[in-house]
C-alpha positions in Angstrom: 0.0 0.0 0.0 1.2 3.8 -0.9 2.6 6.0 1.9 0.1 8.4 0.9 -2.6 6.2 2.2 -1.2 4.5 5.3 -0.9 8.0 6.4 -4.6 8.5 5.3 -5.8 5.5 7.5 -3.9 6.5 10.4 -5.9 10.2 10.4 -8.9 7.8 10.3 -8.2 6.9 13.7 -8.2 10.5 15.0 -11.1 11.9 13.2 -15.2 13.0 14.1 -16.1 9.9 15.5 -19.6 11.4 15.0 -19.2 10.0 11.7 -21.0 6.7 11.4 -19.1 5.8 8.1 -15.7 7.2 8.6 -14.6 3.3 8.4 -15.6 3.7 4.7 -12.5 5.5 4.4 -10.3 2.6 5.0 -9.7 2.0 1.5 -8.4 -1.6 1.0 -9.9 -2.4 4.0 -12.1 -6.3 4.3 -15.5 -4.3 5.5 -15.4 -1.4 3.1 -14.1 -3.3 0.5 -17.1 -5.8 0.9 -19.2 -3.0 0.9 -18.2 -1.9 -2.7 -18.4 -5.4 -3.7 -21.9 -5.2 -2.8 -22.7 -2.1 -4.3 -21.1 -2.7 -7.4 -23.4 -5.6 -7.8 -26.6 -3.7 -7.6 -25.6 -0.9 -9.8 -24.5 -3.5 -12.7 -27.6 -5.5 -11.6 -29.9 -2.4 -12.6 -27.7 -0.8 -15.2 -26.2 -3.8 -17.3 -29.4 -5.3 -18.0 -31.6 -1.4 -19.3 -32.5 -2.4 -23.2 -29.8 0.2 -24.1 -26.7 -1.0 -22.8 -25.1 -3.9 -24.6 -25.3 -1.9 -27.7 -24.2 1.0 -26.1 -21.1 -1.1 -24.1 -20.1 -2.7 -27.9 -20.4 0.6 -29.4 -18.1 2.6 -27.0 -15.6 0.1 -26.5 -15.2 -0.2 -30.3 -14.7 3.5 -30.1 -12.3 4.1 -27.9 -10.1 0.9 -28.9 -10.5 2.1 -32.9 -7.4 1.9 -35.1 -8.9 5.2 -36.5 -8.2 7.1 -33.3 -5.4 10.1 -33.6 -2.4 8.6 -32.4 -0.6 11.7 -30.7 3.2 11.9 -30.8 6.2 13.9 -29.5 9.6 13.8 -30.7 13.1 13.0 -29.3 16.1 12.2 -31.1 14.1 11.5 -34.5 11.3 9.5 -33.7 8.0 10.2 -33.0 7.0 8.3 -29.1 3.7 7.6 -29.1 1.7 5.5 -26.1 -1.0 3.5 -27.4 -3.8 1.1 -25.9 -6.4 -0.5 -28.3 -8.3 -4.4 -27.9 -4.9 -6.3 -28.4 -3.0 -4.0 -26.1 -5.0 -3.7 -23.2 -2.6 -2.1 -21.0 -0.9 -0.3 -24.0 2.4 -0.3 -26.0 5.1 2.5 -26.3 6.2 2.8 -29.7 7.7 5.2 -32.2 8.2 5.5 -35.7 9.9 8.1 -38.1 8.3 11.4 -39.5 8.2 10.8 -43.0 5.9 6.7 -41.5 4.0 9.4 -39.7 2.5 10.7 -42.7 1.3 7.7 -43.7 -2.5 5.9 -43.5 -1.0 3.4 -41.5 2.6 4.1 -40.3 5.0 0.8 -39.5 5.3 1.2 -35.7 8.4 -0.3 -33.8 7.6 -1.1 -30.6 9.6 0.0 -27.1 7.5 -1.7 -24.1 4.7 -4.0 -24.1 2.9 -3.2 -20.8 0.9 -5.7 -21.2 3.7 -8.0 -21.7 5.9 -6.3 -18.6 2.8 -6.4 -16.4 3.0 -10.6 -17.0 6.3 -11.2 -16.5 6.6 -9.3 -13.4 3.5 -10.6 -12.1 2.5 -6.6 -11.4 -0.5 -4.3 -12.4 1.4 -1.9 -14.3 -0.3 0.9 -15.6 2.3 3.0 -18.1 2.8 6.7 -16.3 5.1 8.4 -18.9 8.7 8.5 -19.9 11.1 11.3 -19.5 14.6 11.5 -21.7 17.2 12.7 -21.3 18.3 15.6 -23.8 20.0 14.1 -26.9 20.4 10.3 -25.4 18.3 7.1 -25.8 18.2 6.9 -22.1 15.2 7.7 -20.3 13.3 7.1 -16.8 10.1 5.2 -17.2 7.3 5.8 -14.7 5.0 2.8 -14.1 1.5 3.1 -11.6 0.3 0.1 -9.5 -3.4 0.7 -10.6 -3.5 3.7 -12.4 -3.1 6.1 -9.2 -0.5 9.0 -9.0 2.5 7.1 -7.2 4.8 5.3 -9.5 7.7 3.4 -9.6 10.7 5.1 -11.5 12.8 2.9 -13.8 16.0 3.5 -16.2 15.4 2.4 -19.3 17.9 2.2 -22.9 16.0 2.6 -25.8 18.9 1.4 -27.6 19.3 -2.1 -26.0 14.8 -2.2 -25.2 16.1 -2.8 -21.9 16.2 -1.3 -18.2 19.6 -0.4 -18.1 21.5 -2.8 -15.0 22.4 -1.2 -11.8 20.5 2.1 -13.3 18.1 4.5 -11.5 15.4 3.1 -9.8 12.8 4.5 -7.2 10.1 2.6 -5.3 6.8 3.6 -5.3 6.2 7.4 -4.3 4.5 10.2 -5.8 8.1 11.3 -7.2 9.3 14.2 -9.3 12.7 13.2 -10.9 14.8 15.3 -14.3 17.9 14.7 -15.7 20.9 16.9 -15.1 23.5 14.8 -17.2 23.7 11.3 -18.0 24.9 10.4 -14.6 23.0 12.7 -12.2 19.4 13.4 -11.4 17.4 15.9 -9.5 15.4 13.6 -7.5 12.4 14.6 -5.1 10.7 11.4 -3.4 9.8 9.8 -0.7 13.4 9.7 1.5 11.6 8.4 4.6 9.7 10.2 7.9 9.5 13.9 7.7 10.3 14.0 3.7 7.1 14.2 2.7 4.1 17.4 3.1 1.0 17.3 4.7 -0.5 16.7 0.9 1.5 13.6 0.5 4.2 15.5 -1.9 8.2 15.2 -1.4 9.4 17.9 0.2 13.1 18.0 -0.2 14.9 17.9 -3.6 18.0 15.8 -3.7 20.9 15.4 -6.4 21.8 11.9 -7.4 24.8 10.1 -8.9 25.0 7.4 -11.1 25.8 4.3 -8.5 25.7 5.5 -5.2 22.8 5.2 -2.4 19.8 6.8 -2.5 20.0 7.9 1.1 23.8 9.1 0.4 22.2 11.7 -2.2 23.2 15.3 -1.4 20.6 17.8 -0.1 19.7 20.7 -2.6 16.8 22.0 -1.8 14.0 21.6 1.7 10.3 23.2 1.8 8.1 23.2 4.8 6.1 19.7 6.2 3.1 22.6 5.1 4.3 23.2 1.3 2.2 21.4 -1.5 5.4 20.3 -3.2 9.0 21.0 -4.1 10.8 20.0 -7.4 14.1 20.7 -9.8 14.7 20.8 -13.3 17.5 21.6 -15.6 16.9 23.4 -19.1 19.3 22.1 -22.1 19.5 24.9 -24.2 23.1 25.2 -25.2 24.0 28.8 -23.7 21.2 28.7 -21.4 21.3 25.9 -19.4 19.5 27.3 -16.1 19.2 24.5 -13.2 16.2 25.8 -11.3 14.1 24.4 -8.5 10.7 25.7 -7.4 8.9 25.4 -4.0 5.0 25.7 -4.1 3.7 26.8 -0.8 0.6 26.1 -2.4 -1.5 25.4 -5.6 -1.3 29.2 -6.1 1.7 30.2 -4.6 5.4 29.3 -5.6 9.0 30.6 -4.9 11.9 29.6 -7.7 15.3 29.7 -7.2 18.4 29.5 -9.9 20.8 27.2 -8.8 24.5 27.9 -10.0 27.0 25.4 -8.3 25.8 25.2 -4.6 24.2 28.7 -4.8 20.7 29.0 -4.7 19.4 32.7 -5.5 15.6 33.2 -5.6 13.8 34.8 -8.4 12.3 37.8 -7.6 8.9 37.5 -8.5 5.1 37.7 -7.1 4.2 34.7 -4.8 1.1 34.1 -6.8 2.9 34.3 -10.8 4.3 31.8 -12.2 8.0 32.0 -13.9 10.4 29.9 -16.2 13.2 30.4 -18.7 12.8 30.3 -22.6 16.2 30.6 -24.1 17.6 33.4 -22.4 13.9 35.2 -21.2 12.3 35.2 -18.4 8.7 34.2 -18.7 5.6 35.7 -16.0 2.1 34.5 -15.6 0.6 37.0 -13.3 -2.4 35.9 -11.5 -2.4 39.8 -9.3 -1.4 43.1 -10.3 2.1 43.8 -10.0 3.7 47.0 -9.8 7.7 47.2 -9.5 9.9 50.0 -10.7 6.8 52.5 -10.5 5.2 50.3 -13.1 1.7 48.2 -12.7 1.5 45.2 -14.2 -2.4 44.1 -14.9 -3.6 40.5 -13.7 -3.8 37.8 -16.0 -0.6 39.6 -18.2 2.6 37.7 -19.3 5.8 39.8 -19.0 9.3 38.7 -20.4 12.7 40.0 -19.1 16.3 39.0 -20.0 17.1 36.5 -17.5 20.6 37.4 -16.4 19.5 41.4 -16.3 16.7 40.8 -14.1 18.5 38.1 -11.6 21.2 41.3 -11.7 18.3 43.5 -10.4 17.3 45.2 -13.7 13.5 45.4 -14.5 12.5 46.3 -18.0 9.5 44.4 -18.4 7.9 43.5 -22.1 4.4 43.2 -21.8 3.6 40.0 -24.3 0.1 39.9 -23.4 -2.4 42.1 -21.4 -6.1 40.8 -21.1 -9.4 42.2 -21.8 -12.6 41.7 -20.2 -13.5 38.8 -22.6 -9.9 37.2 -23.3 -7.4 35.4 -21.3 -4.0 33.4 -21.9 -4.8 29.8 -22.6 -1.3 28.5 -22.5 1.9 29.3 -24.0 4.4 27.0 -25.9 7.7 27.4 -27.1 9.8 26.5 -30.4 13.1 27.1 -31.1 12.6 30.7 -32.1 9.3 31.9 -31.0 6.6 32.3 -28.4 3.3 30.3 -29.4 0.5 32.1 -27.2 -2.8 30.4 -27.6 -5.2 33.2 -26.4 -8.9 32.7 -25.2 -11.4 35.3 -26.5 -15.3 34.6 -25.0 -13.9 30.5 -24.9 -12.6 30.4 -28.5 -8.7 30.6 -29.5 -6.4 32.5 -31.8 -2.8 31.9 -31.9 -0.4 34.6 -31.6 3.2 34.4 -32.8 6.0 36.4 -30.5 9.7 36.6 -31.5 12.6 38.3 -29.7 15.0 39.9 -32.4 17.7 42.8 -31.5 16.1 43.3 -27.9 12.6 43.8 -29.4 9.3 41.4 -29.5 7.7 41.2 -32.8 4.2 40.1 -32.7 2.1 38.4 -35.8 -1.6 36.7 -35.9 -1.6 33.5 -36.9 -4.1 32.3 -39.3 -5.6 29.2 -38.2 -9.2 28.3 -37.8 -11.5 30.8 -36.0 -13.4 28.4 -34.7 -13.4 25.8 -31.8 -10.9 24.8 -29.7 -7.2 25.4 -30.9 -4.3 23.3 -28.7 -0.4 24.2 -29.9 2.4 21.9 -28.8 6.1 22.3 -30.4 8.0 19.1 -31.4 11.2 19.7 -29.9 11.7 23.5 -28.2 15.3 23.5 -28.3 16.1 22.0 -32.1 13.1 22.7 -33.8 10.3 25.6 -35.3 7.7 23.0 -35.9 4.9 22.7 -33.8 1.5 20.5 -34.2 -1.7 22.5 -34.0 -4.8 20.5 -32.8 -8.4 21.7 -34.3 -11.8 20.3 -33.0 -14.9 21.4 -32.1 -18.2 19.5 -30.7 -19.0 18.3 -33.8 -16.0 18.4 -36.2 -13.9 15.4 -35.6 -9.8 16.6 -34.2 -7.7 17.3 -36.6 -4.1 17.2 -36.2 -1.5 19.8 -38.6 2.2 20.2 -38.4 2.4 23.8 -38.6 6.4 25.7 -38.5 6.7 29.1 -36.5 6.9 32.2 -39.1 4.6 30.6 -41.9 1.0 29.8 -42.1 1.3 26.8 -44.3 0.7 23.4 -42.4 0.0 20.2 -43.3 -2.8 18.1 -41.9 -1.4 15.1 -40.6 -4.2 13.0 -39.0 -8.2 13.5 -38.5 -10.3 11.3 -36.9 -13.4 9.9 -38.7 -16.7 11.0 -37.9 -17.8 8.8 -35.4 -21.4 9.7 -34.5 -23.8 11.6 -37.3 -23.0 15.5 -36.4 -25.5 16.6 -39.4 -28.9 16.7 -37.5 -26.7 18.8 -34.6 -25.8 22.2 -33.8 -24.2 24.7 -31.3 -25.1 27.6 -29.7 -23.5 30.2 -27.0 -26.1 31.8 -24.6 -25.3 33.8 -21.6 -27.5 32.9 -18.0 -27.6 35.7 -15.2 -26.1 34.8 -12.0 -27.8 35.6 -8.7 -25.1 38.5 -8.4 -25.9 39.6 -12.2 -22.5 38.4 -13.7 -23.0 36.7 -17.3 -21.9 33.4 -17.6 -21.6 31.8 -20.7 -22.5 28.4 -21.9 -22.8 26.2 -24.9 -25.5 24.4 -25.9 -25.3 21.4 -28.0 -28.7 19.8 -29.5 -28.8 16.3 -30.5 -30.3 14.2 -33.0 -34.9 15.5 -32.7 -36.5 12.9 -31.0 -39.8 13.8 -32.8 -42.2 16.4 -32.6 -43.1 17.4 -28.9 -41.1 14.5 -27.6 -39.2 15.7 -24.4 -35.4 16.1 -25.1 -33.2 15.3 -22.3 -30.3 17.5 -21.3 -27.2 16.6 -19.7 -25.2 19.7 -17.7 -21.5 19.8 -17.5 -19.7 22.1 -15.2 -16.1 22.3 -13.0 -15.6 25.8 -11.9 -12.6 25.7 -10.0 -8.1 25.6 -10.1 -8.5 27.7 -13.0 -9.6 25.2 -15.3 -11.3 26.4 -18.8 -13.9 23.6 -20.4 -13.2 24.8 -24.0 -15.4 23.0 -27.0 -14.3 19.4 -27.8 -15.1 16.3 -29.9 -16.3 14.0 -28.1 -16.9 10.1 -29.5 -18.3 9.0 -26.4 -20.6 11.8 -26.4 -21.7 11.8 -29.7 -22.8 8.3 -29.6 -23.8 7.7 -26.6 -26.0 11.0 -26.0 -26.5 13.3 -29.1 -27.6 10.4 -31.2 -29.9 9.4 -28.7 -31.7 12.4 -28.9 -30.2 14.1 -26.0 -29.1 17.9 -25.2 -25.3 18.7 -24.2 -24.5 21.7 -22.4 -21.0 22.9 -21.1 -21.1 25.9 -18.3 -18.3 28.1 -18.0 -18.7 29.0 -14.5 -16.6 31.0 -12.3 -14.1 29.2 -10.8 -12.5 28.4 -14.3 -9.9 30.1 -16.1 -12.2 31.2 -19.0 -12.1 34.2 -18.5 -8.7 34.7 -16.6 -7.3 34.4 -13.2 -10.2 37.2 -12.1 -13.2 34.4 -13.1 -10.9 31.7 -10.8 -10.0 34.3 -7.9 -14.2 34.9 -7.6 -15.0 31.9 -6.9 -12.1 31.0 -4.0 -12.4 29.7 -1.0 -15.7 32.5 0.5 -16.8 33.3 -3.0 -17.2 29.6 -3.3 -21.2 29.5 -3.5 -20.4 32.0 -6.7 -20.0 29.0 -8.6 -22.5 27.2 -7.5 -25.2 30.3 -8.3 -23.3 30.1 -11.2 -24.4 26.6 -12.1 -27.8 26.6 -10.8 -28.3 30.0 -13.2 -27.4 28.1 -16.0 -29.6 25.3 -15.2 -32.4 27.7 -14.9 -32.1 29.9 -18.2 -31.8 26.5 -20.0 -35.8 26.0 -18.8 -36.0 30.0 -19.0 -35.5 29.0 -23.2 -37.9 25.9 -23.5 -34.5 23.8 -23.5 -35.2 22.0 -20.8 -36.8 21.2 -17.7 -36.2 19.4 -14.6 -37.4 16.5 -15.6 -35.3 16.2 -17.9 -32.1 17.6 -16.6 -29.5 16.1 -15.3 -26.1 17.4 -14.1 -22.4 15.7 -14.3 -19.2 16.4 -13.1 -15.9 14.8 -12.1 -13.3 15.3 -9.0 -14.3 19.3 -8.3 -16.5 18.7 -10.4 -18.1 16.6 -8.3 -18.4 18.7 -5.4 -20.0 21.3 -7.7 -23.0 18.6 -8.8 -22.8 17.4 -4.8 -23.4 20.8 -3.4 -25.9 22.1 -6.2 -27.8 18.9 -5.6 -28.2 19.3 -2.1 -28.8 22.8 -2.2 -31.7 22.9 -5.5 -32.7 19.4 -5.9 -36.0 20.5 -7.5 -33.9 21.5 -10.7 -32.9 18.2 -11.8 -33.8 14.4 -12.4 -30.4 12.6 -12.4 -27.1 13.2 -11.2 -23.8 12.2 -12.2 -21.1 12.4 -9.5 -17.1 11.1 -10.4 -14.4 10.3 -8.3 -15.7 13.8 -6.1 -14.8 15.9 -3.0 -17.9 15.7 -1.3 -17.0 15.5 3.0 -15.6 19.2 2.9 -15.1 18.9 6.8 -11.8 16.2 6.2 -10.8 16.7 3.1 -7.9 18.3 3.9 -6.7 15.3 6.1 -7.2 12.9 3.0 -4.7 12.1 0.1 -4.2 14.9 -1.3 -6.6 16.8 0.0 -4.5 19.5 2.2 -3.2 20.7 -0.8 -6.0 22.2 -2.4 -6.8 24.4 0.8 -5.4 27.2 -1.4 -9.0 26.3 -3.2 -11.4 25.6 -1.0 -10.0 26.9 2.9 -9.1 25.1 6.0 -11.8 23.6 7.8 -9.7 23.5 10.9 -10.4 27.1 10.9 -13.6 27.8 12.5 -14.2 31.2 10.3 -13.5 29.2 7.3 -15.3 26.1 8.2 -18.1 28.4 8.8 -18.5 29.4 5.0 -17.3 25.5 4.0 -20.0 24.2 5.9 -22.6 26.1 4.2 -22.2 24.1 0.9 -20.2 20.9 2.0 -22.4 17.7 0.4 -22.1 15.5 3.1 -22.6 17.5 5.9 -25.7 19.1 4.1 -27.8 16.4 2.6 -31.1 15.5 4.6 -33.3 13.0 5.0 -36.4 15.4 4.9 -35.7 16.3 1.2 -36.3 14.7 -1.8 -33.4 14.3 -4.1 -32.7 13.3 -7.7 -31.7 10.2 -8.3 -27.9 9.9 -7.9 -24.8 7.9 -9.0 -21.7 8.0 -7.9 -18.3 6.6 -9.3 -14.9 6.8 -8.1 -12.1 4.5 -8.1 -9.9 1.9 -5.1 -6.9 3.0 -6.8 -7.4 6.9 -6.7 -4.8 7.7 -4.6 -5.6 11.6 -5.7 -9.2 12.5 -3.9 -9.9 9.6 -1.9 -12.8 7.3 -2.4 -14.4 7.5 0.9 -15.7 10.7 0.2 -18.0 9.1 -2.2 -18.5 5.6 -1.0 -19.3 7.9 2.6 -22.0 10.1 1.0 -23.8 7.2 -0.8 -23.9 5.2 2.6 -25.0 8.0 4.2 -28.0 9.0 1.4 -28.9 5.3 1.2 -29.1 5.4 4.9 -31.3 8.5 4.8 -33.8 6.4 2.2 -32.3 7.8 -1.0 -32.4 6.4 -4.4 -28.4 5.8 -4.9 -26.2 4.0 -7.5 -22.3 3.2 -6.8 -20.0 1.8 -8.9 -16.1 1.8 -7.4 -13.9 0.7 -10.2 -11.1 -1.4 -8.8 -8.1 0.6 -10.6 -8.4 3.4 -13.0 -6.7 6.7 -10.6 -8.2 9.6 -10.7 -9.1 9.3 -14.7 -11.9 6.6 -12.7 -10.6 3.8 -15.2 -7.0 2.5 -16.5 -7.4 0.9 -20.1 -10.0 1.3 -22.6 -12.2 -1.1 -21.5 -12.9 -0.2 -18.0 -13.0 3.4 -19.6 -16.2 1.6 -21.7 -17.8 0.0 -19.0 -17.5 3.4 -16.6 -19.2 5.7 -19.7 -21.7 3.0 -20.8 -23.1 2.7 -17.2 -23.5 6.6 -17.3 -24.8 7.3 -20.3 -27.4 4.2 -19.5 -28.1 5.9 -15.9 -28.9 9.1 -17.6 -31.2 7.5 -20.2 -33.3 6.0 -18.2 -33.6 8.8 -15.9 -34.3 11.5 -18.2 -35.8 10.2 -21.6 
């Protein structure tokens, strides 16, 4: 079992022992395990045997194991990498192939690891976690789950020889942060034993490691506080530029990096609250305030660039790269050999802007690339390369994948996916709902396939609202089939709490201002029957992780407005979850409910502590996952004990591995969305 959750069990035995099902929180435990085993068994009792579901199961796991899917790729000495799970490879291979194979219908893979293969010859449940290599080498360190949760083990592999490499760098399972700093060194942040962790399960000291010797002979670089979320270390390879920094985050919104040069350590003088990293030899700044230095103000939401070595030297000259507006934000930024890639968000749709730095100066151009949907940029290679793939989809175009090059707009499309549901009887719209405080908040609406004339049209409302997290437009398979052909109404809410809008729509919503995104939600709900779109009979309300907690608490506070919810792998007992998993972490979020002044605006909305048996609820189901090791399962196996116990209608279904995604190949990914989408069928057509 993880660290993370023997430390988890043992705040079990200290907390509320008002709580009648805090031993649901024991998570491999005989009784609670029993328990899912048992729940599990009604839910696929009811849901596996509605008329629509073994069509529905064949259909979606045909999807999402389809040769046809985009198979996407990043490249390292050469070769395109490219991680891939269909029906053969259950548990995925890693493969690559060459650029010019790539542009083929149906490249000649070669493949690296055979998880599934691995998995049965070391008689473990490997789920693949990533690769990292090292700059210009075949060497690289493998990261392998025990279940799909977030701690992994770390292996050296040679690319070269399809082989881990003997004697080579290997770390036991942790929730690690490792990065190369030569062939025979590593920055390592782990689990070194008591007191080297945070209170959010993180590693809290950075270490530097050499090629054969002991882990615990590893010389200190870096220590944060037992309170920080996390500390970490990585090295750029930029020849000229090759900055060794390591960054501390206090919190999810609140970081201090240092350079490292030798043994020295010298911080980077920036706002707590921004976020900062070298391109080349630039400073980069996210500000998420207003900063004013040098008798300068800087507005929230802008990125600044500075020459590196000036500014570390005390000099401030600031370019201003971006400055929002009331309708746009920055949506990411990626970087090529010679430019900036800024992928903008203007009222939740992109445009790409170009930025490069010549004589001292940044010249700016517009890209042309679709003006519509959602536009993702990611460059090949950011030290040898201009090129850069561009990603175009929207909710009913299938993706399609370009190779584009920085300082042209010619690009060459390299992969679509086929249509797979009938997007010709749908279409989109963007409306605007009024919040209870009179802020707009905008929302797409996605109508399926008419299910005849005056035949009731169920909707399905998606929502997050929090960590600054934008739900963009997307082409969804699973969707498509499963709920637009069916007749049924999709509709994304881009509540406050998100990063739609900047870090001023995520900042209104924190911690206090939570209930804004709540009113947020329940607004949108409303104007949807407001239109003749819907009605609460027909509605029905998802969302995942935070997600989760925003369905959990809307729920319990306006159950009249709905007729099925879906709840995934959610927060929902606000009163501990700072003392589970991850949880402490996110108090940067939500608050500290060890504070009674904070508690006293958590409690207000927290699910579990606010759902009664004296109201009438929609009927509910709740998934999460044994193996999430990320937000801990009891918080929903505890609220569906406790609103079964009250003499509500609940479904669970606890998949057995999966992480935080809920599921951790293709087919469990099936079986999870086909028991949804047959939940919300029943309950709403």
């Amino acid at each position: 079992m993880p660290a993370d959750l023997n430390v988890d069990l043992a705040a079990a035995d200290v907390a509320d022992p008002g709580d009648p099902h805090l031993w649901l929180e024991d998570v491999a435990g005989d009784a609670p395990l029993d328990w899912v085993r048992r729940q599990n068994a009604a839910a696929s009792a009811e849901l596996e045997t509605l008329p629509q579901f073994p069509a529905l199961h064949a259909r979606l796991k045909t999807i999402l194991n389809s040769q046809d899917r985009i198979p996407y790729v990043s490249l390292h000495c050469g070769y395109y990498y490219n991680f891939w799970r269909d029906a053969t490879h259950v548990r995925g291979i890693w493969r690559r192939t060459t650029p010019e194979q790539f542009l083929l219908a149906e490249p000649r893979w070669d493949t690296i690891v055979d998880v599934d293969r691995l998995a049965a010859d070391e008689g473990e449940n490997w789920v693949w976690a990533g690769a990292s290599f090292l700059h210009h080498e075949e060497r690289c360190l493998l990261s392998l789950s025990r279940g799909g949760g977030d701690a992994h083990v770390l292996r050296e592999y040679d690319v070269a020889t399809r082989s881990f490499v003997a004697d080579g760098f290997i770390l036991p399972e942790a929730k690690a942060r490792s990065a190369w700093i030569d062939r025979d060194t590593l920055f390592v942040a782990t689990d070194f034993g008591p007191g080297s962790m945070t209170s959010s399960g993180y590693p809290r000291i950075v270490k530097e490691w050499k090629r054969g010797t002991p882990l615990d002979l590893a010389a200190t670089v870096f220590e944060g506080d037992a309170d920080d979320l996390a500390v970490g270390a990585a090295k750029d390879f930029t020849p000229g530029h090759e900055f060794q920094l390591i960054w501390r985050s206090m919190s999810f919104y609140s970081n201090e990096l240092y350079l490292r040069e030798g043994v020295q350590l010298t911080k980077v003088d920036k706002p707590d609250d921004a976020t900062a990293y070298t391109v080349r030899d630039q400073l980069i700044i996210e500000l998420r305030s207003e900063w004013t230095v040098d008798g300068r103000s800087y507005p929230q939401g802008a990125l600044l660039a500075a020459d590196f070595r000036r500014f570390m030297q005390g000099g401030r000259e600031l370019a201003v790269l971006f400055a929002p507006t009331p309708t746009s934000s920055l949506d990411g930024v990626s970087a090529t050999r010679s430019a900036l890639l800024l992928n903008e968000l203007d009222n939740v749709k992109n445009r790409i802007t170009e930025l490069r730095h010549v004589d001292g100066a940044w010249q700016r151009r517009t890209v042309d690339a679709p003006a519509f949907g959602t536009l993702d940029v990611s460059a090949l290679d950011s030290i040898d390369s201009d090129q850069y793939f561009l990603s175009v989809t929207d909710f009913l175009t299938p993706t399609t994948l370009y190779l584009a090059e920085a300082g042209s707009d010619q690009r060459a499309q390299l992969k679509s996916l086929p249509a797979f549901f009938d997007a010709a009887p749908c279409t989109v719209q963007q409306f605007q709902a009024t919040s209870s405080d009179g802020t707009a908040v905008p929302y797409f609406v996605v109508t399926g396939k008419d299910a005849g004339a005056g035949a009731p049209r169920p909707a399905l409302l998606y929502g997050y609202g929090g960590f600054e997290v934008s739900l963009k437009p997307f082409y969804s398979a699973v969707t498509g089939s499963a709920w637009l052909e069916r007749g049924g109404i999709y509709v994304l809410a881009n509540i406050r709490g998100g990063g739609e809008f900047g870090p001023r729509w995520h900042q209104a919503a924190l911690k206090e201002h939570r209930q804004r995104a709540f009113d947020d939600f329940i607004a949108v709900a409303e104007d949807l029957g407001a239109r003749g779109l819907s009605s609460p009979r027909h509605l029905g309300i998802m969302g995942g992780s935070n997600g989760g907690l925003l369905v959990g608490a809307v729920m319990a506070q306006r159950p009249e407005l709905f007729n099925a919810v879906v709840c995934q792998v959610p927060l929902l007992d606000m009163k501990r979850y700072h003392q589970l998993l991850a949880g402490a972490s996110w108090m940067g979020e939500y608050g500290d409910p060890d504070d009674p002044a904070q508690w006293g605006y958590i409690s207000r909305y927290s699910p579990y502590q606010n759902v009664s048996a004296a109201k009438r609820y929609p009927r509910i189901l709740f998934t999460t996952s044994t193996r999430d090791d990320r937000v801990h399962p009891g918080h929903a196996r505890k609220m569906a004990a406790l609103m079964q116990e009250q003499g509500h209608d609940v479904l669970y279904w606890e998949n057995t591995e999966g992480g935080h995604a809920g599921a951790a190949n293709n087919d469990q990914q099936a079986m999870m969305w086909s028991l949804t989408y047959s939940f919300l069928l029943k309950q709403l057509s």
